[in-house]
C-alpha positions in Angstrom: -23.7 12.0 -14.4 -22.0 11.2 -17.3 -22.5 12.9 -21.3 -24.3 9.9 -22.3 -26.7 10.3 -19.7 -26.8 14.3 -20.4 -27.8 13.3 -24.1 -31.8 13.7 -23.8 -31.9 16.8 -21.5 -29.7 18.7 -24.2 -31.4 17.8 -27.6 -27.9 16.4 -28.6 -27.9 12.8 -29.1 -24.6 10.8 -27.0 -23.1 10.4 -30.1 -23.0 13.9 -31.0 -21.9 15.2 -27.2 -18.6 12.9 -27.5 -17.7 13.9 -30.6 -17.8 17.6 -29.5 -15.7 16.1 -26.4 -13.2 14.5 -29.1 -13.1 17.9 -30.8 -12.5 19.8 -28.1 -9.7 17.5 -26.7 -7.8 17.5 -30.2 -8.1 21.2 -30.3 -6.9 21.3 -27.0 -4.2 18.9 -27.2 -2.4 20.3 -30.3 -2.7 24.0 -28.4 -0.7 22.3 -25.8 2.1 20.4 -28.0 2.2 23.8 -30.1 2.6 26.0 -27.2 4.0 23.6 -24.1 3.1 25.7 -21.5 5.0 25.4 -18.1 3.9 22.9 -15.9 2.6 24.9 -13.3 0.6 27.2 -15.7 -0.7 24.2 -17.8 -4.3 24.3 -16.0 -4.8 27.9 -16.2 -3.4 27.6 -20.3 -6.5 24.2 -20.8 -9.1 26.7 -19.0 -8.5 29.5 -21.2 -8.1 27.5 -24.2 -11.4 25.9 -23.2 -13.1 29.5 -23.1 -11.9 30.6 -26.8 -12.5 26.7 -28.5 -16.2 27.1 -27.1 -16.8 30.8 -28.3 -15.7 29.5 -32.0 -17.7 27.0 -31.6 -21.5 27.3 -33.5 -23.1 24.9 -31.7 -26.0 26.0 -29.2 -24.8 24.1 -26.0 -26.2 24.4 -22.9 -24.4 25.7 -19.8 -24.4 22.5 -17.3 -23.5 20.5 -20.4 -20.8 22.8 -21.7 -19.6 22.5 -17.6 -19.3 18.9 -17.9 -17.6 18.9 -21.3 -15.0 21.4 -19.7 -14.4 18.9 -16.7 -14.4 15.8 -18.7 -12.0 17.6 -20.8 -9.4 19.0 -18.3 -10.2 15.8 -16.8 -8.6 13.6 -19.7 -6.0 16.5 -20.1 -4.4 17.3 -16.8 -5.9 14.0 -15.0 -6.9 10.6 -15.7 -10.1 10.8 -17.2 -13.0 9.5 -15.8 -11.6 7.9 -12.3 -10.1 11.8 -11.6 -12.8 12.7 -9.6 -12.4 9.2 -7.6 -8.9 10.1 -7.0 -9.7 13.2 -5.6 -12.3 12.1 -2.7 -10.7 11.9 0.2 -12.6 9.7 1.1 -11.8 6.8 -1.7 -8.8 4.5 -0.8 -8.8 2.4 -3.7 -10.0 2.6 -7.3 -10.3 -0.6 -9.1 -11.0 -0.7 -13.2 -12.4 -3.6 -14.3 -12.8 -3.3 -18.1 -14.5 0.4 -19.2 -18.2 -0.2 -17.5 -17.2 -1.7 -14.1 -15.3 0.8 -12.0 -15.2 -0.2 -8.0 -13.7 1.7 -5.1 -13.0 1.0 -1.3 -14.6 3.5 0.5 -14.1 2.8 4.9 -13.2 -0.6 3.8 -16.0 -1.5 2.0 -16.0 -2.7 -1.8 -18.2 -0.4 -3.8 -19.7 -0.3 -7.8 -19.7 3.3 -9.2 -21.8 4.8 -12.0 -18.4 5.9 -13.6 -17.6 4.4 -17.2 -15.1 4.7 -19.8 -16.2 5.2 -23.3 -14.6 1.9 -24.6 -11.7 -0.2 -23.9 -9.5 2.4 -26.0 -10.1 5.1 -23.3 -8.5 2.9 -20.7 -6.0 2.4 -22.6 -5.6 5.7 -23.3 -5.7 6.2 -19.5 -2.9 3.8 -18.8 -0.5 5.3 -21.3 -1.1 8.7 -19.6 0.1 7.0 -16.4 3.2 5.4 -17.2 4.7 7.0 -20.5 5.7 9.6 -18.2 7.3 6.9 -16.3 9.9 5.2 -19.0 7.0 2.6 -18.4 5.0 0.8 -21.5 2.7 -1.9 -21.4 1.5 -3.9 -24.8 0.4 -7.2 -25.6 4.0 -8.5 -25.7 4.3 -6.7 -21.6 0.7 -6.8 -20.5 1.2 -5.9 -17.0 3.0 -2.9 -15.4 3.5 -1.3 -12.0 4.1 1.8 -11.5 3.9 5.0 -8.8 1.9 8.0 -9.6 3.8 11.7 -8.6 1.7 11.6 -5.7 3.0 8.2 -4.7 0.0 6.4 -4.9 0.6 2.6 -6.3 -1.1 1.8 -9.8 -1.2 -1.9 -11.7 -3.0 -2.3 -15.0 -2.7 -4.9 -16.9 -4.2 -5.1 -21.0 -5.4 -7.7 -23.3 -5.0 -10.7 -24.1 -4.2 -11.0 -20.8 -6.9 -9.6 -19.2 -9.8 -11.1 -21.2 -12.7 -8.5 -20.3 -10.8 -5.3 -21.2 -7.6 -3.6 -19.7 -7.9 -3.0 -16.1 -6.5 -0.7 -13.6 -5.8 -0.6 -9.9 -4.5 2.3 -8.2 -3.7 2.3 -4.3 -3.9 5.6 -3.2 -1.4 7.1 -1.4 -2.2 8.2 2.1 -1.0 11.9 2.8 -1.6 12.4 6.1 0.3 9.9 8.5 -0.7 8.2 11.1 0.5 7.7 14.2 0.0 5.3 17.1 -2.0 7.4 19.3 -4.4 7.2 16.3 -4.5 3.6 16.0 -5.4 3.3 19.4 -8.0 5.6 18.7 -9.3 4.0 16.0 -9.5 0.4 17.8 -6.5 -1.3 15.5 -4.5 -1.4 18.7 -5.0 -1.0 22.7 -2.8 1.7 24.4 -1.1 -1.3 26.3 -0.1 -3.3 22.9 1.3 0.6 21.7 3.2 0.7 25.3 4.5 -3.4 24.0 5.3 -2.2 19.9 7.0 0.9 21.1 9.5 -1.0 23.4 10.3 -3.9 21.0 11.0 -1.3 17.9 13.0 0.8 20.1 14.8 -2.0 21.9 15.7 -3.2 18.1 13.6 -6.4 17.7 13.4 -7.4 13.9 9.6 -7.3 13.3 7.8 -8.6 10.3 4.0 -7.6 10.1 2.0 -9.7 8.3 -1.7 -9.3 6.8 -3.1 -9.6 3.4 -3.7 -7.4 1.2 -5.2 -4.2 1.7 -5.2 -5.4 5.1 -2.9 -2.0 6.2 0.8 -3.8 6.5 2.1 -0.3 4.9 0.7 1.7 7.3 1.5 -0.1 10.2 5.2 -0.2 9.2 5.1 3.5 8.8 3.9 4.0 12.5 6.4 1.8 13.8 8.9 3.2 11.6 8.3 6.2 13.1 9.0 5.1 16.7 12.8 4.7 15.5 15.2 6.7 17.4 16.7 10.2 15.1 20.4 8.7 15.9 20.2 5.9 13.6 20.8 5.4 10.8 17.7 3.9 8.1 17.8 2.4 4.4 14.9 1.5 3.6 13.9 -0.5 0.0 10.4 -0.6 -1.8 9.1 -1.4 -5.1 7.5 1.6 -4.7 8.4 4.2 -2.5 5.4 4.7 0.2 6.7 4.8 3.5 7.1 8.6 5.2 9.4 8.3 7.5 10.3 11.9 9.2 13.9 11.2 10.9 17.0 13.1 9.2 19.1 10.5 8.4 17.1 8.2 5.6 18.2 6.5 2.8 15.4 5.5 0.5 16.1 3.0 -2.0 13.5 1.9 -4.6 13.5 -0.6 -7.4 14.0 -0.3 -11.1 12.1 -2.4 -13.8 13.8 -3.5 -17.1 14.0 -1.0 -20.0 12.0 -1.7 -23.3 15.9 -3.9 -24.1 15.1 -6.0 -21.1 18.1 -4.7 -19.6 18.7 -2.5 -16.2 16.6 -4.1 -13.7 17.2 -3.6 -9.8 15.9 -5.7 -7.7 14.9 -6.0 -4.2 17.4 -8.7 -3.3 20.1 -6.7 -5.4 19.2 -3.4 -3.0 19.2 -5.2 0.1 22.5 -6.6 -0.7 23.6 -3.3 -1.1 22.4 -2.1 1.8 24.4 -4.0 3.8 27.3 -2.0 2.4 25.6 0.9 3.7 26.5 0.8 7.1 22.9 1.0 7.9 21.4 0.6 11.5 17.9 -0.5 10.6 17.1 -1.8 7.0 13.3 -1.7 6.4 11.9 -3.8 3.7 8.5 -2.2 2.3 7.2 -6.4 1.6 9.2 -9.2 1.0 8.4 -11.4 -1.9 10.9 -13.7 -2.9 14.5 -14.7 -2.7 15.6 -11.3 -1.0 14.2 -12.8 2.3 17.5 -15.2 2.7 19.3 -11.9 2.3 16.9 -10.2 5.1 17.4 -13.0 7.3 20.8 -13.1 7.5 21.3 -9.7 7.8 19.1 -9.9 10.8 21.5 -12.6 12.1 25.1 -11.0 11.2 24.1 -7.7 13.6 21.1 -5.5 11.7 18.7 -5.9 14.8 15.5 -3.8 14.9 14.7 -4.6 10.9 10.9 -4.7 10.0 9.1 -5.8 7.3 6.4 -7.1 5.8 4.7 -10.2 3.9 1.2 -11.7 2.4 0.6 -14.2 4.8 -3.0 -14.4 6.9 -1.7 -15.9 10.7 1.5 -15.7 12.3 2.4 -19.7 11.4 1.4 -18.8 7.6 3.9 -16.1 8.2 6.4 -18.9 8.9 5.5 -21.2 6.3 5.8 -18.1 3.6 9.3 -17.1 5.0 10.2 -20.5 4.5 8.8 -20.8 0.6 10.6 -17.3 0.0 14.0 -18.4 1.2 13.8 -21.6 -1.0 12.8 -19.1 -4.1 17.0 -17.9 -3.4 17.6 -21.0 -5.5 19.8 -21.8 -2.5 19.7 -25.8 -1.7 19.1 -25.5 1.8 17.3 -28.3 4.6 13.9 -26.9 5.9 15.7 -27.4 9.5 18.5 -24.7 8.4 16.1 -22.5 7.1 13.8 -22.8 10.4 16.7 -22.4 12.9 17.3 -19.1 10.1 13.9 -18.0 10.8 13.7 -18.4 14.5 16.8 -17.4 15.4 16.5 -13.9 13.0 13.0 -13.0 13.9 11.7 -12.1 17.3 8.1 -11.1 17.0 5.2 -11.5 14.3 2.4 -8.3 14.3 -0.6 -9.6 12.2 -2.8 -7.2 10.6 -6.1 -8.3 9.4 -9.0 -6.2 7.5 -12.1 -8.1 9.3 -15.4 -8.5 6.8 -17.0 -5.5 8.4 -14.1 -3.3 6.8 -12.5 -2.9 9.9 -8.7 -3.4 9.9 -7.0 -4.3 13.2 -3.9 -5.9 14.7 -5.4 -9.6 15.4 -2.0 -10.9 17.3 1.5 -9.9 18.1 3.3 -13.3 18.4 6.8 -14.2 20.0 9.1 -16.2 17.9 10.2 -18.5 20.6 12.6 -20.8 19.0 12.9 -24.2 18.3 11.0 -27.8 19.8 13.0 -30.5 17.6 12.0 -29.5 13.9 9.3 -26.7 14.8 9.7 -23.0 15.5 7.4 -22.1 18.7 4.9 -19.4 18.5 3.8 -17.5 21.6 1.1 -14.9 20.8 1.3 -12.2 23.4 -1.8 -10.6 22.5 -4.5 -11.5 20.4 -8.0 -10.3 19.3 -11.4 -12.5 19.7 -14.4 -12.2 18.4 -17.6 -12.4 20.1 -20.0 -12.5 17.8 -21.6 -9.5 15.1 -23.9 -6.2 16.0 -26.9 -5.8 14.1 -25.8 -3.6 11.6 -22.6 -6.2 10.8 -20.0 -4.4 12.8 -18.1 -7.0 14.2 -17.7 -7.2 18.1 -14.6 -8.6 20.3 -12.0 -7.7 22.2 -7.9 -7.5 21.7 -6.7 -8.8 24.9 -3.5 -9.8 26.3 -2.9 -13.3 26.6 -1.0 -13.5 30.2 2.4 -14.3 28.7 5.5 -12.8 29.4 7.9 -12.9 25.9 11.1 -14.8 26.7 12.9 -11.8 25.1 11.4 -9.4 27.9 15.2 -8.8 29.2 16.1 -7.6 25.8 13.6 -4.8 26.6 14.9 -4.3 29.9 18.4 -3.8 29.2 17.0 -0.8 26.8 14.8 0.6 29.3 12.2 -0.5 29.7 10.4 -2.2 32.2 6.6 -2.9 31.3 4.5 -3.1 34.3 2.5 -6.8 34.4 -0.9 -5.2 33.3 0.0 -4.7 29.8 0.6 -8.7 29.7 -2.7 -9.0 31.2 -1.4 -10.3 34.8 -4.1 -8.5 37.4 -2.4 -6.8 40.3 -5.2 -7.6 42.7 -4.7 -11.3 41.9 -1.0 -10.8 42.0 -0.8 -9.7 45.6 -3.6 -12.5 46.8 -0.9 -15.2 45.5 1.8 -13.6 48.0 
């Protein structure tokens, strides 16, 4: 329920109800540059400055309206307007603005319309410039889009006119504060206990792992479970655009880019960080995704002794995967054959987990794929386990199964010589059978 819709059971027309809101907020909002209260006491400060602006006030308000004004107020004030209340469900992963009368958020997976609104296209605005001014950040029509990471560390884009023809828009990732861990994917059918037993062995045996998915698809939180299986003696760097992995071993070095300042000047890179890195002495680097020229730069750290890197990538199968590596290293402006490049690839990566978000909102690990090496010009891919569908329940839940595949990786010595020795059931080979053959 919004003010305009409060308009006819108050007497007040809409009109009237958001310029007392205005009022109010300018009141409020010289209080605060006049007096700058302390962070941590600024919400108690707005309340009681709420309290005395509403007792000089000489209009007859009612109580549920005077309520909403005062959350629509501290709202604007301490939040981000209208979508505060979205950000504050736990429930809501994603909040998407589209223009000031089409607000959308992911809810389970699912795409959904709220009844929130902005008043006008000046109010987003508004909105935006209370995210990133605090940031160093600006966005205009001469730099339309920005990205930026709120204190929380959820991820936010907007992006303004001209550019965006039906009104500035907003997109704001939220940050998940509770991590996950693999038991819980199991749990939640993303993975089967045996492909956990087959992830855990290849991070800790130092396999360099890229996950790839598309968007929204749950790449970052996959890399933060298998992050997580890293041993505490090693040493980690790991690089992001913006900081969202929680890793909880001691010894952590978190890089994170840096975007031009308003001169054009000062901007840090992922490929200038992960060149530093490797002056780090690091055991692992983790790349948060990999867009562009910085994955020549991955690659051949993965090939000059940094084994067990991970990252991820936009790509929607494992041989997509491939083909997007390949586009990425060609964006290093480096003049290289496709063959280099592939022998690059196959030789730096062992193993290819594919996340997927399926259409019933679900999001599960579709196939964990060997990079095999080379046939003539072609890398091989082996997938080791893989998910298939069997059809759809009434209700649209999609049914299937993530099975093994039968298939032993070639690199299944590398795990041995760390420890492991997976017993033939979590490649799907059936014991019974097994002992029939001998």
């Amino acid at each position: 329920m919004t003010l305009l819709s409060s308009s006819a059971s108050s007497g007040l027309s809409s009109a009237d109800l958001i310029k007392l809101k205005h009022f109010v907020i300018e009141s409020l909002t010289r209080d605060l540059e006049t007096e700058n209260p302390p962070f941590a006491t600024r919400e108690t400060f707005v309340q009681q400055k709420l309290v005395e602006t509403f007792a000089k006030l000489r209009v007859n308000v009612p109580e549920s309206i005077r309520q909403q004004i005062t959350q629509e107020v501290k709202n604007d004030v301490l939040g981000y307007g209208p979508i505060q209340p979205l950000l504050d469900d736990p429930d809501v992963s994603e909040v998407m603005v589209n223009g000031p009368k089409k607000v959308y958020v992911e809810k389970k997976g699912k795409l959904i319309k709220t009844g929130v609104t902005f008043e006008d296209n000046d109010q987003v605005l508004r909105i935006i410039d209370r995210i990133i001014l605090p940031l160093g950040r600006r966005v205009d029509a001469d730099s339309p889009t920005v990205d930026a990471r709120l204190p929380d560390g959820s991820r936010v884009n907007a992006i303004v006119p001209p550019v965006a023809i039906d009104g500035a828009s907003i997109t704001i990732r939220k940050f998940r504060k509770d991590k996950l861990s693999m038991q819980q994917l199991v749990e939640f059918g993303s993975i089967t206990p045996s492909m956990s037993e087959f992830l855990r062995a290849c991070v800790i045996s130092r396999l360099n792992i890229i996950i790839s998915g598309g968007t929204g698809s749950g790449k970052t939180t996959l890399l933060n479970v298998l992050s997580s299986l890293i041993p505490e003696t090693e040493r980690i760097v790991t690089i992001e655009d913006a900081a969202e992995l929680q890793l909880q071993q001691e010894h952590i070095v978190r890089l994170e880019t840096k975007a031009a300042d308003l001169s054009g000047k000062g901007q840090v890179t992922i490929r200038d960080l992960v060149r530093n890195a490797l002056r780090m002495r690091p055991d692992r680097i983790i790349v948060g995704e990999c867009r562009g020229g910085e994955t020549l730069d991955m690659l051949q750290a993965m090939n000059t002794g940094h084994d067990g890197s991970l990252t991820t990538l936009h790509a929607n199968t494992p041989r997509d995967a491939l083909s997007r590596t390949e586009t990425m290293v060609l964006m290093a402006g480096m003049d290289l054959p496709i063959k280099v490049i592939r022998q690059q690839v196959s030789s730096a990566i062992d193993l290819i987990v594919q996340q997927t978000r399926l259409k019933d909102g679900t999001r599960k690990v579709t196939a964990i794929t060997e990079v095999a090496g080379m046939e003539g010009d072609t890398i091989v891919l082996t997938d080791i386990f893989r998910f298939e569908q069997t059809g759809m329940s009434p209700d649209g839940k999609i049914l299937g199964q993530l099975k093994p595949t039968g298939i032993r990786p070639l690199f299944t010595p590398r795990l041995e010589t760390a420890g492991f020795r997976l017993p033939p059931e979590v490649f799907g080979a059936n014991m019974g059978d097994m002992l029939r053959r001998r």
